[in-house]
Backbone bond lengths (Angstrom), bond angles and torsions (degrees), N, CA, C in turn:
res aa  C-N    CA-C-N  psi(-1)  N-CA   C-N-CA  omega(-1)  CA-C   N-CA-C  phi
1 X - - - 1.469 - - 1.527 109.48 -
2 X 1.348 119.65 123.17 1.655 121.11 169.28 1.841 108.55 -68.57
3 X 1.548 101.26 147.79 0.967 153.23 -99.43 2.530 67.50 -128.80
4 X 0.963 121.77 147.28 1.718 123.72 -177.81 1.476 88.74 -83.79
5 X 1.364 121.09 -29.70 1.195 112.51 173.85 1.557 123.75 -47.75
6 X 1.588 85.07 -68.57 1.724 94.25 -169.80 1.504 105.54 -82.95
7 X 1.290 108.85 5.67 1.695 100.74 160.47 1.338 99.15 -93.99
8 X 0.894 137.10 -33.93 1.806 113.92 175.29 1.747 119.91 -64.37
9 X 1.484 88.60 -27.76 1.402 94.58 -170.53 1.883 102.15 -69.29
10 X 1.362 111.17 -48.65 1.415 109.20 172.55 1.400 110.49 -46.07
11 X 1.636 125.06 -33.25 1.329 117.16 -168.86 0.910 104.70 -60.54
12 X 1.297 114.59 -58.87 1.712 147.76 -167.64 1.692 94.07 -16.70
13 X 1.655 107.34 -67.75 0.906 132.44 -159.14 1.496 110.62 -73.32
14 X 1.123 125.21 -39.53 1.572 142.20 -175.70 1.650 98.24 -69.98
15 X 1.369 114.82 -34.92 1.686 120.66 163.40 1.104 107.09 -62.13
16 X 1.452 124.49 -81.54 1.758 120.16 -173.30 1.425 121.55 -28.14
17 X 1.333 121.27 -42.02 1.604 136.21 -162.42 2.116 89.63 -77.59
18 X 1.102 121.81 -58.57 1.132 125.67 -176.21 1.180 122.12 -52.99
19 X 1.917 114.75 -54.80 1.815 119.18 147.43 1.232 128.05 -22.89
20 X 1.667 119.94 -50.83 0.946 145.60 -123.37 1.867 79.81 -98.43
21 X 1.727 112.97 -56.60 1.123 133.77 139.59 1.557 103.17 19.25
22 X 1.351 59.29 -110.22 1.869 104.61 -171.67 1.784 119.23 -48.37
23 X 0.929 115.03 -3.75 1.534 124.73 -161.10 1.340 128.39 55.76
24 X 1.788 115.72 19.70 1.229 80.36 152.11 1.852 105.54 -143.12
25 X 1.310 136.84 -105.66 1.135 121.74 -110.47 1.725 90.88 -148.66
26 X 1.467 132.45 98.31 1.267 137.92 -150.40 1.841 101.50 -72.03
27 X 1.298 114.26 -0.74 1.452 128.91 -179.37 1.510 109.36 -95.07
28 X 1.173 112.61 -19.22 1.282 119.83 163.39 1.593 131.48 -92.71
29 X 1.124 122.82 22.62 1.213 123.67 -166.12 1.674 85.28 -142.98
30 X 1.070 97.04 114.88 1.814 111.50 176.07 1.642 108.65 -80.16
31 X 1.223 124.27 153.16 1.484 132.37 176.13 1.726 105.65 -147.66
32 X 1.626 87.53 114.94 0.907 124.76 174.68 1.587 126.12 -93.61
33 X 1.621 111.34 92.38 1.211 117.57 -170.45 1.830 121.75 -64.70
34 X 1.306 111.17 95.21 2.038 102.93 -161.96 1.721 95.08 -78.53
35 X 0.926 100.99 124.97 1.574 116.26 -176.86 1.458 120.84 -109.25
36 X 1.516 101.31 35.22 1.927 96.55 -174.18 1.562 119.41 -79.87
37 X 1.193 95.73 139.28 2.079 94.67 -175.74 2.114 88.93 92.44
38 X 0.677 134.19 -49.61 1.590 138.26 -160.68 1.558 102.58 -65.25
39 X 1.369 107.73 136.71 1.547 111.26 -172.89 1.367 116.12 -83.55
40 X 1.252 145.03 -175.21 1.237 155.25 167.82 1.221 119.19 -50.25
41 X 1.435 129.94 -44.68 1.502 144.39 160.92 1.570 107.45 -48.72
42 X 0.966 127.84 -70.21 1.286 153.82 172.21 1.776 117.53 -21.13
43 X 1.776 80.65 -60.37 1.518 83.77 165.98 1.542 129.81 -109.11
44 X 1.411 104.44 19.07 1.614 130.72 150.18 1.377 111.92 -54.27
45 X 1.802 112.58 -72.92 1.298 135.85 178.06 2.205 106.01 -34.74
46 X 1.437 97.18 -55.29 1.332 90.79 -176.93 1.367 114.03 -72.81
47 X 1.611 129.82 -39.30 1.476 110.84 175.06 1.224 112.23 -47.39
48 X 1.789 121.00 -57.02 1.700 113.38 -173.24 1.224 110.37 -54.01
49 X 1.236 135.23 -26.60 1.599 128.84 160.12 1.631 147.42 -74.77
50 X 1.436 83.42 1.51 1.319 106.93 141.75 1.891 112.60 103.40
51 X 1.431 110.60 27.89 1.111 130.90 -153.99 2.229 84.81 -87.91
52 X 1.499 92.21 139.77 1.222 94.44 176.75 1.276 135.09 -88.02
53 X 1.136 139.57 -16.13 1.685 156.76 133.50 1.918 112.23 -116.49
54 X 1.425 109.89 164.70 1.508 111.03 178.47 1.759 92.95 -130.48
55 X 1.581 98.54 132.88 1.601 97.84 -166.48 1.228 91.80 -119.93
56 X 1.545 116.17 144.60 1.849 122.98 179.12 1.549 94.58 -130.90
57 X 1.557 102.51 151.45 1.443 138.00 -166.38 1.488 92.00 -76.59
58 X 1.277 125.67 -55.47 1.690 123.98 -98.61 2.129 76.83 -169.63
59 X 1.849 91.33 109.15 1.452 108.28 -176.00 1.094 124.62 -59.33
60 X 1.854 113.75 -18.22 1.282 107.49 -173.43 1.495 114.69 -107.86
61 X 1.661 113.76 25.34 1.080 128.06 -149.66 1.862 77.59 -122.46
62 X 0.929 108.11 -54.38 1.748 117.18 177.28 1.558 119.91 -74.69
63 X 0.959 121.94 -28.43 1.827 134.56 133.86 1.494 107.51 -27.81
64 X 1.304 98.62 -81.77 1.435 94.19 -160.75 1.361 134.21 -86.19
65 X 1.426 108.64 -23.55 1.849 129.00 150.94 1.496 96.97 -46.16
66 X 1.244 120.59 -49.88 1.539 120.93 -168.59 1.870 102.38 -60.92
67 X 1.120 116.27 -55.58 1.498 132.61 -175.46 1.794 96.94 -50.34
68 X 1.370 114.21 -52.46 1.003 117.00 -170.66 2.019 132.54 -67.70
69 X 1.392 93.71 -21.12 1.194 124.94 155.67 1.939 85.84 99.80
70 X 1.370 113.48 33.38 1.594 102.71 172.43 1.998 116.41 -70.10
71 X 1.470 110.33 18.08 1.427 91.81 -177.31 1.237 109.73 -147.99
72 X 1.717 116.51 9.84 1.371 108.76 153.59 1.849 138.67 -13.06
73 X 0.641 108.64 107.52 1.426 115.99 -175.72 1.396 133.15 78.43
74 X 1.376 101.00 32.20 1.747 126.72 -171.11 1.243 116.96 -144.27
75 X 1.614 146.74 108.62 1.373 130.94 162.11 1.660 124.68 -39.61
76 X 1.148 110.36 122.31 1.613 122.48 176.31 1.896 94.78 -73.03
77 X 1.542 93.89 122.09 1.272 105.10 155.40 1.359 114.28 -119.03
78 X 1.734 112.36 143.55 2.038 102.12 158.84 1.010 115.08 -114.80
79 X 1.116 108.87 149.94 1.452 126.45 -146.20 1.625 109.20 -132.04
80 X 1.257 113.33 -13.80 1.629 121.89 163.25 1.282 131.23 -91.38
81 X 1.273 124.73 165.61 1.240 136.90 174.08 1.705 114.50 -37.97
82 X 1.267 107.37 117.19 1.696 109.52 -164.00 1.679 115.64 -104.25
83 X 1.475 116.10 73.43 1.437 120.46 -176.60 1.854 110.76 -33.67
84 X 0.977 120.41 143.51 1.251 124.80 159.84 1.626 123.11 -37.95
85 X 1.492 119.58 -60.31 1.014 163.24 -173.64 2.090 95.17 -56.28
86 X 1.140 101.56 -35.92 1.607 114.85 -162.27 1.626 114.78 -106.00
87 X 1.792 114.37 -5.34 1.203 128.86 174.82 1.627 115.41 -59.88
88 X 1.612 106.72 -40.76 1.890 87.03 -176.60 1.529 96.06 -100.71
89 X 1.728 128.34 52.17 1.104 112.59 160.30 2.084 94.87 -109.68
90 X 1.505 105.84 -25.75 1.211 106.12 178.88 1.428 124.90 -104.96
91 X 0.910 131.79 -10.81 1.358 124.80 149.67 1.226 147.01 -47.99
92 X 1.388 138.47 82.12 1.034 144.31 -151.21 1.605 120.06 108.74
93 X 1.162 103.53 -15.90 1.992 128.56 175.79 1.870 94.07 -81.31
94 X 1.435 100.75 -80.91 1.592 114.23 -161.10 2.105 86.63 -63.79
95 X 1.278 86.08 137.59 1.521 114.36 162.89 1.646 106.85 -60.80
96 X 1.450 106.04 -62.77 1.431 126.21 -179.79 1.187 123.44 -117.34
97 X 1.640 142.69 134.86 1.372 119.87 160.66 1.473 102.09 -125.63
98 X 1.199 77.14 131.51 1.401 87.63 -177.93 1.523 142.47 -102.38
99 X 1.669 98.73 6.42 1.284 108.31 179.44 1.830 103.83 -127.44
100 X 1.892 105.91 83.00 1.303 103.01 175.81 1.231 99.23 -97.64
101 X 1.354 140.22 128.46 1.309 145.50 178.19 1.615 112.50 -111.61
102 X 1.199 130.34 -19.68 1.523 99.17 159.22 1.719 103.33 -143.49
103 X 1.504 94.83 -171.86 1.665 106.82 174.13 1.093 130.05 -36.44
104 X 1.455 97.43 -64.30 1.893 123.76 170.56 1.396 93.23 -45.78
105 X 1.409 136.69 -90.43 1.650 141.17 -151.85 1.513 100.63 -32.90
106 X 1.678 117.42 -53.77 1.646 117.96 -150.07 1.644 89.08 -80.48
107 X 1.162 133.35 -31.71 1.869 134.52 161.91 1.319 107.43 -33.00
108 X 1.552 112.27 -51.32 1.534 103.60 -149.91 1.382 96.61 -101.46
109 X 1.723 117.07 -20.67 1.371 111.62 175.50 1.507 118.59 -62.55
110 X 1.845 106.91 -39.30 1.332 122.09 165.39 1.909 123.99 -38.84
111 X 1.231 85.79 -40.52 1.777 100.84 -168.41 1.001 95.95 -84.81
112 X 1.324 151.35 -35.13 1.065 152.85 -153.97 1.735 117.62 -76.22
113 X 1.787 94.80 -59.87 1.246 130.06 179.86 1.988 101.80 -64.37
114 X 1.588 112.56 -42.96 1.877 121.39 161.97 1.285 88.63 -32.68
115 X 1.462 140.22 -81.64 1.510 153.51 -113.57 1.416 104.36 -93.80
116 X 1.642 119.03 -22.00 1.640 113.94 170.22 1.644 96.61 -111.36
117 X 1.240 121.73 9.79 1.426 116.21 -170.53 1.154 118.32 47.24
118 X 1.235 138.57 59.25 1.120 155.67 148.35 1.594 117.92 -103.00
119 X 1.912 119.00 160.56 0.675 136.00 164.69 1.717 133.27 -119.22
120 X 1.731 104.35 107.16 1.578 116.48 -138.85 1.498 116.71 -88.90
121 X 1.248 121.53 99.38 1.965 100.47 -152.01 1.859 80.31 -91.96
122 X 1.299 76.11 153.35 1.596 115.62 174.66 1.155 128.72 -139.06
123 X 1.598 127.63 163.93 1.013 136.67 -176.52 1.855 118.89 -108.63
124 X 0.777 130.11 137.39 1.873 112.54 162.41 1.494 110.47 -88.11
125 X 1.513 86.94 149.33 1.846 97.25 -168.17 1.834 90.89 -93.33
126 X 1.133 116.34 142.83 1.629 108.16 174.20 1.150 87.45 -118.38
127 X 1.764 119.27 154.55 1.063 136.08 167.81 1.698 106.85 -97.10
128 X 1.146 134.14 96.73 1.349 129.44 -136.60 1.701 95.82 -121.07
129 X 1.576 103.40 -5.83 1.577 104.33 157.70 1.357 114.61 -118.54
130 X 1.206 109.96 13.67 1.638 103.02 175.66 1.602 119.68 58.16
131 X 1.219 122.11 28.52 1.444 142.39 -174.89 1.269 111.37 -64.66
132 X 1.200 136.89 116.83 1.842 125.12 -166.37 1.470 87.29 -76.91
133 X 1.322 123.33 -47.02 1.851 121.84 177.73 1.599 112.38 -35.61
134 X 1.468 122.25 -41.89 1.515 102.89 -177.92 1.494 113.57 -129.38
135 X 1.594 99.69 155.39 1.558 109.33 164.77 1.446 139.90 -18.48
136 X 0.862 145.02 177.83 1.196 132.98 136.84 2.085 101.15 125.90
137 X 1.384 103.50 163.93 1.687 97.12 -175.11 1.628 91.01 -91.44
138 X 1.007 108.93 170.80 1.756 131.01 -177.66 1.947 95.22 -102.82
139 X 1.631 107.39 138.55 1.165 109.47 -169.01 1.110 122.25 -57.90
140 X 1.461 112.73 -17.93 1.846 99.00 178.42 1.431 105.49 -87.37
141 X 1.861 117.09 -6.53 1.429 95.90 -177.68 1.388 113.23 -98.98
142 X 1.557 120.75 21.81 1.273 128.13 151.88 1.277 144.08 -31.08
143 X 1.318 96.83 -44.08 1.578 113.00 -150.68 1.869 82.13 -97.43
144 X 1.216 135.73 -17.51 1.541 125.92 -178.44 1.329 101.10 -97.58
145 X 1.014 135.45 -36.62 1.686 137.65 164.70 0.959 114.72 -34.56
146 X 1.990 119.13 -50.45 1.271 133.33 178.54 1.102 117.46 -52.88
147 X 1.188 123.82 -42.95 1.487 140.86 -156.98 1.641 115.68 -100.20
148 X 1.861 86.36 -21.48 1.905 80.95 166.41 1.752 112.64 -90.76
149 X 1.275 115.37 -23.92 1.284 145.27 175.60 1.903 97.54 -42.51
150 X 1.148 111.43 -49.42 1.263 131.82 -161.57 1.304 105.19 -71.28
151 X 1.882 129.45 -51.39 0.849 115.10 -164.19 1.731 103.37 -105.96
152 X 1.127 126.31 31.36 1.505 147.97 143.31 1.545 136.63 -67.82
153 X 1.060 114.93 65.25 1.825 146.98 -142.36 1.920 95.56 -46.86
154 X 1.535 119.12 -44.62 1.495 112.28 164.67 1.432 133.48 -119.39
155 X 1.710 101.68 59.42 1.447 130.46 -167.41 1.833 86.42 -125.84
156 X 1.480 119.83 132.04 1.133 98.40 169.39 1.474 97.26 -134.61
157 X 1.361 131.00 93.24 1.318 140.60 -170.97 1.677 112.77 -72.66
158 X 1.525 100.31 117.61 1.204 114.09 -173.25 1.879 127.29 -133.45
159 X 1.706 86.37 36.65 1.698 103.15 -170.90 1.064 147.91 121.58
160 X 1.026 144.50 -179.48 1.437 129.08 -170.49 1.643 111.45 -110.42
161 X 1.197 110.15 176.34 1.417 125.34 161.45 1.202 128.55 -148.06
162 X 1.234 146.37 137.26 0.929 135.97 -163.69 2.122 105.24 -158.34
163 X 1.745 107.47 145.73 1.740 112.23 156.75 0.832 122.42 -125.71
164 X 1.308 129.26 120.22 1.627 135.07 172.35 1.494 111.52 -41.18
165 X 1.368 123.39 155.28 1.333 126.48 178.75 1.456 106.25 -53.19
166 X 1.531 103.57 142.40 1.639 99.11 -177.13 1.308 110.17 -77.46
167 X 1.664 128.70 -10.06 1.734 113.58 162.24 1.311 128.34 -63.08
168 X 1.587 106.83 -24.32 1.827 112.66 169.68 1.322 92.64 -55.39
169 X 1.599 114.72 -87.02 1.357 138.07 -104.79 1.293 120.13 -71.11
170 X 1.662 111.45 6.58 1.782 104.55 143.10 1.606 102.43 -130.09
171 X 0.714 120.57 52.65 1.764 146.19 153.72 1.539 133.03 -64.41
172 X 1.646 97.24 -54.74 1.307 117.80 -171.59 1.506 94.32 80.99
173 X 1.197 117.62 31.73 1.916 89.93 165.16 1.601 99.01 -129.90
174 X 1.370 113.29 18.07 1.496 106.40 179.77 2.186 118.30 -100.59
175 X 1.501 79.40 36.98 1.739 94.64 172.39 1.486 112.96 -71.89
176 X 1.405 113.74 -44.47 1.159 113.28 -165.24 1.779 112.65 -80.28
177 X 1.547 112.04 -36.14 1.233 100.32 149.41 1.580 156.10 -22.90
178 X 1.754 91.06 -48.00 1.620 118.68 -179.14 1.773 82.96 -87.48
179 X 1.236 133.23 -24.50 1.748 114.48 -166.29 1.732 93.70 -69.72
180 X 1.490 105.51 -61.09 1.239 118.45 178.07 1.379 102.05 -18.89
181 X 1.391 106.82 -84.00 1.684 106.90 -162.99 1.326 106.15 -53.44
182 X 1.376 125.24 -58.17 1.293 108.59 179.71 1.976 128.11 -43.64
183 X 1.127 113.05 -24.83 1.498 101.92 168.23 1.649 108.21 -74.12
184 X 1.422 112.09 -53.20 1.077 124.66 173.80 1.958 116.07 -25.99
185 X 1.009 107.89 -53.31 1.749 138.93 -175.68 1.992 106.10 -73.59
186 X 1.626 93.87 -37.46 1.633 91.25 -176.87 1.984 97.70 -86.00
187 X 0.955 114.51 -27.94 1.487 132.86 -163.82 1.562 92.12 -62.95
188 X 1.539 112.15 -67.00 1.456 111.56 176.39 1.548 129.95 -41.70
189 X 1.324 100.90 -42.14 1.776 135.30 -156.16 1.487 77.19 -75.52
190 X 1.213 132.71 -51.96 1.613 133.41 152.09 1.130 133.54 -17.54
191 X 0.977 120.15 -43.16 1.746 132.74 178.64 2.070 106.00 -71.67
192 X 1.475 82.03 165.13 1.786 100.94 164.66 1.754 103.05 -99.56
193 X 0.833 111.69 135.70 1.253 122.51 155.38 1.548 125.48 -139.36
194 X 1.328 123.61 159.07 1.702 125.57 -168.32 1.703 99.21 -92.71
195 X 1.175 122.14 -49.82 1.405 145.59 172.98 1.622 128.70 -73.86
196 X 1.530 101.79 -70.58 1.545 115.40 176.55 1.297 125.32 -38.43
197 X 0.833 152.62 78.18 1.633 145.41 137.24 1.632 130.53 -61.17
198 X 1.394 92.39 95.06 1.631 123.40 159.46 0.785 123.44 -36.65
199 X 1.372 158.14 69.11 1.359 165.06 -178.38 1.618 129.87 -129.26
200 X 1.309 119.81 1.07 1.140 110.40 -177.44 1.617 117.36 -156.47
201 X 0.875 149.83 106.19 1.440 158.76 155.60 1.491 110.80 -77.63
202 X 1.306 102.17 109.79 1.437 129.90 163.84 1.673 118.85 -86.99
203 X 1.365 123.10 114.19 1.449 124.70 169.96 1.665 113.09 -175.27
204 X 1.066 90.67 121.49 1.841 89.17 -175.79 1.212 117.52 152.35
205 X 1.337 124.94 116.06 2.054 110.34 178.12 1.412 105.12 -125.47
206 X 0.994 126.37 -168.59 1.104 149.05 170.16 1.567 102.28 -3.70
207 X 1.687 109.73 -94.95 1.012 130.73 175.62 1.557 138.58 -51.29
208 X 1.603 97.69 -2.49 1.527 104.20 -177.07 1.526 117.88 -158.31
209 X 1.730 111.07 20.92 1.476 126.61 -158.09 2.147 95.66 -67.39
210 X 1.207 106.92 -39.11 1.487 104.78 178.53 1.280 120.12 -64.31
211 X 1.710 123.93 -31.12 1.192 130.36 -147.49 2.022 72.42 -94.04
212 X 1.282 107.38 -50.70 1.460 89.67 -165.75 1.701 123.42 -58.36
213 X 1.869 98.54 -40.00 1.759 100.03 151.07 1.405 136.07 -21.92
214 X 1.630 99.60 -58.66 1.458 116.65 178.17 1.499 118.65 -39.61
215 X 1.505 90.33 -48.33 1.759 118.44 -171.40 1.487 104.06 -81.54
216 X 1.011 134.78 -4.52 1.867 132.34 167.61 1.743 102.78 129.08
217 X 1.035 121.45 -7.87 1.826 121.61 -153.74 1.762 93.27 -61.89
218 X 1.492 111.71 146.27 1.321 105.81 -173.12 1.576 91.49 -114.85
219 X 1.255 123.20 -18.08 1.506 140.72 -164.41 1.440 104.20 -128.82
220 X 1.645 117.79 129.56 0.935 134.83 178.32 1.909 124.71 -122.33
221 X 1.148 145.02 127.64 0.978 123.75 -178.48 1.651 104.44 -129.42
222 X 1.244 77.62 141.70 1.790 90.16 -150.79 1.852 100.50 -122.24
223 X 1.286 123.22 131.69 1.474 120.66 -173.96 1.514 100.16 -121.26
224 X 1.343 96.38 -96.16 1.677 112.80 170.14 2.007 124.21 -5.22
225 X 1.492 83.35 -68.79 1.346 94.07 -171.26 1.816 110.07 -66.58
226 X 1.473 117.60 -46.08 1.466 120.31 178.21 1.883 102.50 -43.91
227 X 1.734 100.66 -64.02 1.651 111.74 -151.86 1.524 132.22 -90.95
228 X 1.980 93.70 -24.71 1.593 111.66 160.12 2.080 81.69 121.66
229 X 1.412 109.05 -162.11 1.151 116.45 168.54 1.191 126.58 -83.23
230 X 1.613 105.81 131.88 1.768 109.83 -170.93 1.754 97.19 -47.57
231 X 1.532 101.77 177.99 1.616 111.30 174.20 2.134 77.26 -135.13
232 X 1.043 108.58 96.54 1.823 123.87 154.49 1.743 112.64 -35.36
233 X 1.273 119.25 -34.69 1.436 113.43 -143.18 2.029 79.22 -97.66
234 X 0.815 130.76 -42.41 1.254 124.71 176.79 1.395 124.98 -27.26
């Protein structure tokens, strides 16, 4: 079994070739090691290996890795489904979140972030298959999210995110998905905003982090391949 090391290092490399791709620049494409179920050690091993943020599913998993000191020298991103109920445990914790999926959430994340005086950058989650099963805004209701995002004084909107249906997404037919978002993502990056800063497109895991490269993704979050196979029963 390889070593989180030399699985990052393969990533490392499995990124460059895809940049390289894509035209541009394997220093620009952040990798985000998702570490859910994975212990504190675990996701130690991947910061010293050089992983550029560590993203958690599951709040009490980022709580307590956090307590534990598993992310020294890495921005905490979350990257899961964000209960209402679970907003003033992450606000001001996560570096990034990246899965705001509606109006209400970026309100209360806003209010939240007022109350420590801080300013909370985030991502929007797009639902980019229109799946009644998950979260996330539908692409045309993007562009109003953006714009409410904007006039939310400690919201600091900085992109989208988005996962292809999980029947594509080791298929090879979930290109056009990542095309989607990517116009979607340049379209925004388009706009004026007072607040918003456009900078980052999130899409890509394990199984398809190049194909989403290919397609514009500047942010990748990668589980599997860094840590080996989750263990569920944990």
């Amino acid at each position: 079994m390889n070593s989180i090391e030399e699985n990052v290092r393969r990533i490392r490399e499995q990124i460059a070739e895809a940049a390289r791709k894509a035209g541009t620049q394997p220093e620009h494409i952040c990798l985000v090691a998702a570490s859910k179920t994975m212990d504190a050690d675990a996701v130690r091993q991947a910061v010293r290996a050089g992983v550029d943020a560590c993203g958690e599913n599951r709040v009490q998993e980022l709580v307590e890795k956090n307590a534990a000191g598993a992310y020294t020298g890495a921005p905490r991103h979350f990257i899961g489904h964000l209960q209402h109920n679970k907003v003033n445990q992450v606000v001001g914790l996560a570096d990034l979140i990246q899965s705001v999926s509606s109006a209400e959430l970026l309100e209360r994340i806003n209010r939240r972030a007022e109350a420590l005086h801080i300013v909370q950058p985030v991502l929007l989650e797009v639902n980019i298959g229109r799946e009644e099963s998950k979260s996330g805004f539908f692409p045309e209701e993007a562009e109003e999210a953006a714009a409410l995002a904007d006039t939310l004084k400690h919201i600091r909107l900085e992109g989208l995110m988005a996962i292809p249906p999980a029947r594509e997404r080791f298929s090879g037919k979930n290109y056009p998905y990542f095309d989607e978002m990517y116009r979607l993502y340049i379209d925004m990056r388009g706009k004026k905003y007072d607040n918003n800063h456009i900078c980052s497109l999130s899409m890509g895991m394990s199984g398809d982090f190049a194909e989403a490269i290919s397609a514009g993704a500047n942010m990748v979050r990668v589980g599997t391949a860094i840590f080996g196979e989750r263990n569920y029963k944990l």
